[in-house]
N, C-alpha and C positions, 0 to 999 in steps of 0.2 A: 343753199338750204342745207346741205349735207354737212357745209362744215357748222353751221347753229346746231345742227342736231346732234353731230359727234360732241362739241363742247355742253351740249347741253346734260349728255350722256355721261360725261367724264366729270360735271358739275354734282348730278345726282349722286355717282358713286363716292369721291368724296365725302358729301356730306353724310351716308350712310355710314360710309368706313368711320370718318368723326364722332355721327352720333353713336353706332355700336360701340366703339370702346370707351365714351362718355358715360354709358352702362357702368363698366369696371371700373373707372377711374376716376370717375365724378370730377372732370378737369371746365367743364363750362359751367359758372355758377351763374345759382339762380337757374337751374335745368328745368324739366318736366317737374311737374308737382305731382307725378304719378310716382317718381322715383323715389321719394319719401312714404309714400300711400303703400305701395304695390309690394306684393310679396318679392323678395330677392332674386328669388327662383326664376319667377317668372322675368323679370328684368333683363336677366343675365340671359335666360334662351333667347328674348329679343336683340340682347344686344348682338349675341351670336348669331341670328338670321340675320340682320343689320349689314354685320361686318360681311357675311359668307355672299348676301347679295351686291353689295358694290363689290368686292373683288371681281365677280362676275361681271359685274359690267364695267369694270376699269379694264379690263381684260378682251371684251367684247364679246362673252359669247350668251346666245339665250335673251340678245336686247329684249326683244320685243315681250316675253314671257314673264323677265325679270320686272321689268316696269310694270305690268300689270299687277304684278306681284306688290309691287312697292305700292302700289295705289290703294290694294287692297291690305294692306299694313297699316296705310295712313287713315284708309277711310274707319278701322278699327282699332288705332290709336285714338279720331274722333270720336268716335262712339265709346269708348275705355273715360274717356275726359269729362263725355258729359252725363254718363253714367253715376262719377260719384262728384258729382256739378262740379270740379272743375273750369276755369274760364280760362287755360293757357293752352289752346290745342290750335291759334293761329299757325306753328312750326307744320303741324299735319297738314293743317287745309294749303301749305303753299307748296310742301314737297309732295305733295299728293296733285295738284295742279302742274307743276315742272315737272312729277312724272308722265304728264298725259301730254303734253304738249310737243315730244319726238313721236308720239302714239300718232297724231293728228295731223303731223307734219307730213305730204304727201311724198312718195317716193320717186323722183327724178329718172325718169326713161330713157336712157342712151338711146339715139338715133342713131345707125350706119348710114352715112350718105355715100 
């Protein structure tokens, strides 16, 4: 279970570190429909949270805090999509689900025998 959860750890950050610079670089087309809508500004600090948080976790530190984090990004990325009715916020509802799922994964207790 440790190594699911480290890859799963190293999968989330990744795709944060991808989508933060997707922000600046608009290289995944057909992206968020907020990135056309949304002010630039505000884009661009996500995409800077984005990035600042997988480095953190490609890194390992703060897992547990970071993902919470990430969840609570996604869950008001959700909320951002359906606010100005947007229908493309499936990318939130699954990395916001892969972020909880190292959350929920229990932790393995060395035994001394």
């Amino acid at each position: 279970m440790k190594t699911i959860k480290k890859y799963l750890v190293y999968f989330i950050a990744l795709n944060l570190i991808i989508l933060g610079f997707d922000k600046f670089f608009v290289f995944i087309p057909e992206a968020c429909s907020l990135m056309t809508d949304g002010p630039k500004n505000l884009l661009y600090s996500i995409g800077v949270i984005e990035i600042v948080l997988g480095l953190f976790l490609f890194f390992g530190k703060f897992i547990k805090p970071i993902l919470i984090l990430v969840i609570l990004l996604m869950l008001w990325a959700i909320y951002a999509h359906i606010s100005v009715d947007t229908t493309d916020y499936g990318g939130a509802i699954f990395m916001g689900i892969v972020a909880l799922i190292p959350l929920i994964i229990p932790e393995q207790k060395t035994t001394l025998a």
